[in-house]
N, C-alpha and C positions, 0 to 999 in steps of 0.2 A: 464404877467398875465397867469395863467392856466384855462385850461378849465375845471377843476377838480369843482365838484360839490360838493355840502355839503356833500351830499349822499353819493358819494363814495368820499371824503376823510374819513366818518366817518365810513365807508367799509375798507377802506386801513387800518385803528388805528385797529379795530375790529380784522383783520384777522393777522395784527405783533401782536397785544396781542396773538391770537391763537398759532401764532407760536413759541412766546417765555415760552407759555403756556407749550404746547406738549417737548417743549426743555426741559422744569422743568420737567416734570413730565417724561419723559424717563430717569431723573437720580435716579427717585423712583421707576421704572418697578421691578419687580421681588421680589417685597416687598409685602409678600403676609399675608395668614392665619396661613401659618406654619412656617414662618419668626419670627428673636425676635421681629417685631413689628409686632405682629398678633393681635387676636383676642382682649385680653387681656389689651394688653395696647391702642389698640382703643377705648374699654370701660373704663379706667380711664381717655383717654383723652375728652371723652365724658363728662362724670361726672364734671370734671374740668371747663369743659368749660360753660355748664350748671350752675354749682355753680357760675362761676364768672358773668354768665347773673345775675344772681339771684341777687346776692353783686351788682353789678352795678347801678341796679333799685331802690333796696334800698338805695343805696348812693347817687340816683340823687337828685337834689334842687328841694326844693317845693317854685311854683313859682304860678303860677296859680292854686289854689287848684280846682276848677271840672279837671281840667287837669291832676295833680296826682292821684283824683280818678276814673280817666279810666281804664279799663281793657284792655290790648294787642285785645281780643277780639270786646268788646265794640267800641273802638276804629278802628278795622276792619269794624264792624256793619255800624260805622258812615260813612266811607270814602267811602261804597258801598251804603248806600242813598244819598250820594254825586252825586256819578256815573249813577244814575240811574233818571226816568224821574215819578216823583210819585209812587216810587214801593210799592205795599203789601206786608204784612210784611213776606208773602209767599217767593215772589222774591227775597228779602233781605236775607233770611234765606237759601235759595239755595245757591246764591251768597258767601256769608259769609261758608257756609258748617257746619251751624249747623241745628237740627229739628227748626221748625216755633214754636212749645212751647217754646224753649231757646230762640229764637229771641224774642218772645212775653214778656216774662219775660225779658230779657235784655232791651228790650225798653220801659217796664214799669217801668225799675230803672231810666233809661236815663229820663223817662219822671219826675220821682221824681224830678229829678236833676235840672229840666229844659231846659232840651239837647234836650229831643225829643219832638214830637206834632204827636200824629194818630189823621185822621178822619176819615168820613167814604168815599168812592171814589165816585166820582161824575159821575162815564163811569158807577160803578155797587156797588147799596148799602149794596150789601153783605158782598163786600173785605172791608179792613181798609188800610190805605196808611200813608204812615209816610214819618215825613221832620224833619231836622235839625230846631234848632231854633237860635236864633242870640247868646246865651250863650252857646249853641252848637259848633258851626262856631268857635268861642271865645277860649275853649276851644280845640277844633280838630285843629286849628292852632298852638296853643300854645305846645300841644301833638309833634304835626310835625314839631317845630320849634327848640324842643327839643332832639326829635328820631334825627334830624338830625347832631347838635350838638357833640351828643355822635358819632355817626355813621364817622364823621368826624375826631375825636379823634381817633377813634381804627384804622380806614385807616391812620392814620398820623404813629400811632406805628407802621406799618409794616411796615418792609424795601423795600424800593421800586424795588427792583428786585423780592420780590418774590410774590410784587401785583397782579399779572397775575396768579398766581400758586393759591392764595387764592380765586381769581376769580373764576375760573375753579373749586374750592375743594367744595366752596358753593354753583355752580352749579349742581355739581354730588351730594353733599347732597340734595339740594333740589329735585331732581331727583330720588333720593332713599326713601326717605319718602313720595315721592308724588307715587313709585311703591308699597309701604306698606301699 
């Protein structure tokens, strides 16, 4: 039996992806701006990739309709009143990284819906506090059960040696868009 812990064996996986990582990606070193895959053809692959989110969503089943009518956003909105312990709809708005007008407006569609429920806060009647409702929950599962689905489908398409490489690529994008 080892005395390896969950922790670091899932430490050991983490740092061989790393490195098999780093392996991939020094056989793309030198692949730059001025390179034939520069500027150019990173924005068509961009675009492409883009269009194919786009086809995708639209191609997905409609299965739970308040589910289909979530927004990417909306559905961010939800899973951060999830997270949170009565927030305003201030906090949510932070959270999410849109103005508190857009969250107010988003959770007054959600509340159409029957997704969301404000009142007013019980620590101070100024703020309004918002919670999922049970065709909320109903919905936000069904969402995540779904995201997940696909999510599962597109990692199966990649060939497994260069899982670690795409790991890393949508790491550094996210990284790149979160410096923009």
């Amino acid at each position: 039996m080892s005395d390896e812990t969950p922790e670091s064996s899932a430490e050991r996986l983490r740092a061989a992806d790393r490195g098999v990582a780093a392996e991939r990606a020094r056989e793309f070193e030198g692949v730059g701006l001025d390179s034939p895959v520069g500027l150019e053809e990173f924005q068509r692959a961009w675009t492409e990739l883009i269009n194919a989110a786009i086809h995708a969503r639209s191609r997905s089943g409609h299965g739970h309709r308040a589910a289909d009518d979530l927004t990417l956003t909306q559905a961010l909105l939800m899973e951060a009143v999830r997270g949170l312990d009565s927030p305003s709809v201030g906090a949510v708005a932070q959270v999410v990284g849109v103005s508190s007008p857009s969250a107010t407006r988003m959770i007054q569609q959600l509340e159409r819906k029957g997704m969301m429920a404000r009142r007013r806060s019980e620590r101070d009647e100024r703020s309004t506090v918002v919670a999922i409702t049970q065709e909320g929950e109903k919905a936000l599962a069904h969402r995540r059960r779904s995201m997940e689905a696909r999510q599962r489908r597109v990692f199966e398409a990649i060939r497994p040696s260069l899982r670690p490489v795409v790991l890393e690529l949508l790491r550094d994008l996210r990284d790149a868009m979160d410096d923009t």
